[in-house]
VOZADO-956165 format. One record per residue: x, y, z of N, C-alpha, C in turn; residue in three letters. Coordinates in steps of 0.05 Angstrom, whole numbers, padded with zeros to 5 digits, always signed. Example, Ala and Ser with C-alpha at 12.3 -4.5 7.8 and 13.67 -1.06 7.14 Angstrom:
+00264-00114+00156+00246-00090+00156+00264-00066+00156ALA+00257-00045+00142+00273-00021+00143+00258+00001+00157SER
# end
This chain:
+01871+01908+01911+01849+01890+01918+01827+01906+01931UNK+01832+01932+01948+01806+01940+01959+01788+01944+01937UNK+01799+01967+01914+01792+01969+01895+01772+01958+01884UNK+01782+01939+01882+01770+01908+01861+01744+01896+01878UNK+01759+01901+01903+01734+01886+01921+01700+01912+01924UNK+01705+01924+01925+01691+01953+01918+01671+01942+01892UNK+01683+01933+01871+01662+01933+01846+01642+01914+01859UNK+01621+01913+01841+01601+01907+01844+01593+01885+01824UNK+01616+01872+01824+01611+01846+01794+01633+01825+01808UNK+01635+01795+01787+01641+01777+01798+01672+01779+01792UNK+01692+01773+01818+01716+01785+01813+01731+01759+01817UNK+01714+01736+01816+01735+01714+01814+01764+01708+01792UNK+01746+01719+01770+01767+01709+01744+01799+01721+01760UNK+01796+01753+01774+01814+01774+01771+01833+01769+01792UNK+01813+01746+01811+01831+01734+01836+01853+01708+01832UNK+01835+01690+01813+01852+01669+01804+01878+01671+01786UNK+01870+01695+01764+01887+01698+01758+01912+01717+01777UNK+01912+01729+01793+01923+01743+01813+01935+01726+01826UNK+01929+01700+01826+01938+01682+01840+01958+01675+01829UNK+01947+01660+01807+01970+01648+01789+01993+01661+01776UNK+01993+01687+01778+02013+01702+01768+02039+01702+01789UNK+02015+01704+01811+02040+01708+01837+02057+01680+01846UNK+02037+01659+01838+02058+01637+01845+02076+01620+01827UNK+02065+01634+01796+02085+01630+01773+02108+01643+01777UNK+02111+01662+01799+02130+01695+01792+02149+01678+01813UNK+02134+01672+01842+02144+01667+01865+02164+01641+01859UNK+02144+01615+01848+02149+01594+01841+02179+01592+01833UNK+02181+01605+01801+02203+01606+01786+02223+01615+01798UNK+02221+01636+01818+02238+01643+01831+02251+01624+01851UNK+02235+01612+01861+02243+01592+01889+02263+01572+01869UNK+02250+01554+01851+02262+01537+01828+02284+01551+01830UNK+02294+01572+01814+02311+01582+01808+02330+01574+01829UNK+02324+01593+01850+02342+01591+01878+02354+01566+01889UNK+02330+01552+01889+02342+01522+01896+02353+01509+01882UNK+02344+01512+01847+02374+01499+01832+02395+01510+01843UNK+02401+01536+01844+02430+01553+01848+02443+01546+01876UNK+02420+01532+01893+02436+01532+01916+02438+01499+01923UNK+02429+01487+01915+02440+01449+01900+02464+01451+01886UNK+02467+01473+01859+02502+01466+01852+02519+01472+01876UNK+02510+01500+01891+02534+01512+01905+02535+01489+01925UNK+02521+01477+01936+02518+01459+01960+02532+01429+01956UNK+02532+01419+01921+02556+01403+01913+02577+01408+01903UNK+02581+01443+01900+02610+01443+01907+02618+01439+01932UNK+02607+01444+01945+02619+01448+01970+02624+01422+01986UNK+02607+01397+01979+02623+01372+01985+02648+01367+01970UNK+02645+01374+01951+02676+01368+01937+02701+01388+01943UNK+02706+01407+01956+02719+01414+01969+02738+01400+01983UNK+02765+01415+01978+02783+01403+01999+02783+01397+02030UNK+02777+01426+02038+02786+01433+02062+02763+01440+02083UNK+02757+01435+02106+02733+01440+02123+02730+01474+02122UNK+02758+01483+02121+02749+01517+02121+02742+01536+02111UNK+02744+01519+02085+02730+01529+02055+02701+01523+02061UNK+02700+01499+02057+02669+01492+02062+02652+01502+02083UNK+02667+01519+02107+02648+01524+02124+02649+01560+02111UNK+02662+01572+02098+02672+01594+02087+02651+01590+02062UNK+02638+01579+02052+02621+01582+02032+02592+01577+02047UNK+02587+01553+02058+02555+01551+02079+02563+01568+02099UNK+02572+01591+02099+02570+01617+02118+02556+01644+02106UNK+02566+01627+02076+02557+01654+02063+02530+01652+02048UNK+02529+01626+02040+02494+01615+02037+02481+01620+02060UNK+02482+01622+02081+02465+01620+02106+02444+01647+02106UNK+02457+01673+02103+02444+01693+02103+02429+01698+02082UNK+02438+01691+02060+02419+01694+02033+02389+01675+02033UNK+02400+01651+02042+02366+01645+02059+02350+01653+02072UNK+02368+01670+02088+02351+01677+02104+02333+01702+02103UNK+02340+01721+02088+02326+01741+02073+02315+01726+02055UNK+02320+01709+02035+02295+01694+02014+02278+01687+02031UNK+02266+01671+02044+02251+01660+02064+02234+01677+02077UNK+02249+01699+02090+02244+01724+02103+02226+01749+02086UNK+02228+01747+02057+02215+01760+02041+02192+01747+02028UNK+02197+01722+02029+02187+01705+02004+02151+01694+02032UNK+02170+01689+02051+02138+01680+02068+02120+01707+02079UNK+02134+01734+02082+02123+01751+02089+02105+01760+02061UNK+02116+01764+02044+02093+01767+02014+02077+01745+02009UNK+02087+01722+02013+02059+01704+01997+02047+01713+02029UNK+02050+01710+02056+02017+01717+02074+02016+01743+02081UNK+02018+01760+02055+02004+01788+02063+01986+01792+02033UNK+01999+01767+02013+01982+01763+01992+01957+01753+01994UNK+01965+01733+02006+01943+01712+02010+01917+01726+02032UNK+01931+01741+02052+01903+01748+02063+01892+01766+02048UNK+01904+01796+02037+01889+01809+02024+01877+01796+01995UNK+01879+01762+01988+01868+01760+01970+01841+01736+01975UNK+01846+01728+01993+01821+01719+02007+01821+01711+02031UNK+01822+01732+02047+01811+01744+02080+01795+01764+02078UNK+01769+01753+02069+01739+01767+02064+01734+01778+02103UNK+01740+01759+02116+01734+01759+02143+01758+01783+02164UNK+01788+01783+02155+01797+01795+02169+01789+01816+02161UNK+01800+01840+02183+01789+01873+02183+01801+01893+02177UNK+01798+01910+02163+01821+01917+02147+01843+01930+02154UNK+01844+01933+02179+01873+01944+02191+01891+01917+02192UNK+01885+01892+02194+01896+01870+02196+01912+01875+02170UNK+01897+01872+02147+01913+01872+02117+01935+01895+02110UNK+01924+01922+02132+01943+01944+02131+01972+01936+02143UNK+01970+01921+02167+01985+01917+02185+02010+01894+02165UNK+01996+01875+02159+02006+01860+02139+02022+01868+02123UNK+02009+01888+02099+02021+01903+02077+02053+01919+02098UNK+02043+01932+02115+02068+01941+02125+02090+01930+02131UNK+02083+01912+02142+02097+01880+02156+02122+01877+02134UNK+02114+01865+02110+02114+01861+02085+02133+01884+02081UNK+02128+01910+02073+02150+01928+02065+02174+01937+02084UNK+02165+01930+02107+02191+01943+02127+02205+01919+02143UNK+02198+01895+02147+02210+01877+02160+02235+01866+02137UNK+02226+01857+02123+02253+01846+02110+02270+01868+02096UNK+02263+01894+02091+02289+01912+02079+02304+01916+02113UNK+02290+01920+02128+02305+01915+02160+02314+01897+02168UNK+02310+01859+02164+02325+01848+02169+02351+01845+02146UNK+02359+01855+02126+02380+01856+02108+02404+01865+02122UNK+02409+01889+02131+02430+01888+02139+02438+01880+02164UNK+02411+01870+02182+02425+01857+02204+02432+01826+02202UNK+02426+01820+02179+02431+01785+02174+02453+01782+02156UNK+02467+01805+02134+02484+01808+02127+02503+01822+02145UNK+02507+01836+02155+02522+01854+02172+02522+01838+02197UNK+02508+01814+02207+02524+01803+02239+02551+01784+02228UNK+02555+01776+02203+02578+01769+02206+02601+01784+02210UNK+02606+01809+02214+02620+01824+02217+02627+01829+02241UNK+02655+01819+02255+02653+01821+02277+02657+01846+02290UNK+02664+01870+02281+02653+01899+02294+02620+01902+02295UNK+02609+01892+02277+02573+01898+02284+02566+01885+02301UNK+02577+01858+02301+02563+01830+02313+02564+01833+02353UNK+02599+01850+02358+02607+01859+02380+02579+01877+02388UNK+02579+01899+02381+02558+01918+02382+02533+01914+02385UNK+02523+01902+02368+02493+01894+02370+02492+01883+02397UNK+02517+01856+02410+02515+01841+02433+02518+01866+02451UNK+02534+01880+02450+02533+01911+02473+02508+01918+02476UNK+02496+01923+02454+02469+01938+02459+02450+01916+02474UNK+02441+01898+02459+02422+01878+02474+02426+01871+02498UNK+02455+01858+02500+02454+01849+02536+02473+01871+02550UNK+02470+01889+02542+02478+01918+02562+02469+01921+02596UNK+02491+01919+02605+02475+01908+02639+02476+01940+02648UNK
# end
């Protein structure tokens, strides 16, 4: 987009469509997800046993939370660098970064705290008196 913003001609067509690509891409994806996670969520009423069922929404929990975690950090690092005429451009830098290093970093700590050797550890480190 700096690029684009640089020319000297009307760059609406290149934004809308920029747009619409990303929330056809994003979109289908979410759809997708949320069908997949509506069957898994009626299996899981039909389940026997409370321990199963808490043994499956244990293991959905994290996968949300990286979708979510990826999915809101890219659409608002999209959305400003695609129209935040006003912010400055270390803001959009800051963003873009945001965007590539926060959610490959929250992965294995949102997968890996169920583990109760990490989960021990991590609590060592943080409330370490």
């Amino acid at each position: 987009m700096a690029v684009v913003k640089l020319a000297d001609a009307d760059i609406r067509v290149n934004s809308i469509w920029g747009l619409f690509v990303a929330f056809s891409i994003v979109g289908s994806d979410l759809i997708f997800i949320l069908l997949s996670y509506i069957m898994i969520f009626n299996v899981i009423f039909h389940l026997p046993s409370t321990d199963a069922r808490l043994k499956v929404f244990n293991t959905c929990i994290p996968h949300i939370c990286v979708f979510l975690s990826l999915y809101s950090m890219g659409i608002f690092s999209f959305l400003s660098h695609r129209s935040g005429r006003k912010i400055p451009p270390y803001i959009h830098i800051i963003f873009s970064d945001f965007y590539l290093l926060v959610p490959p970093m929250l992965n294995p700590l949102v997968y890996g705290i169920k583990a109760n050797l990490i989960r021990e550890e991590i609590w060592r480190i943080l409330w370490k008196h």
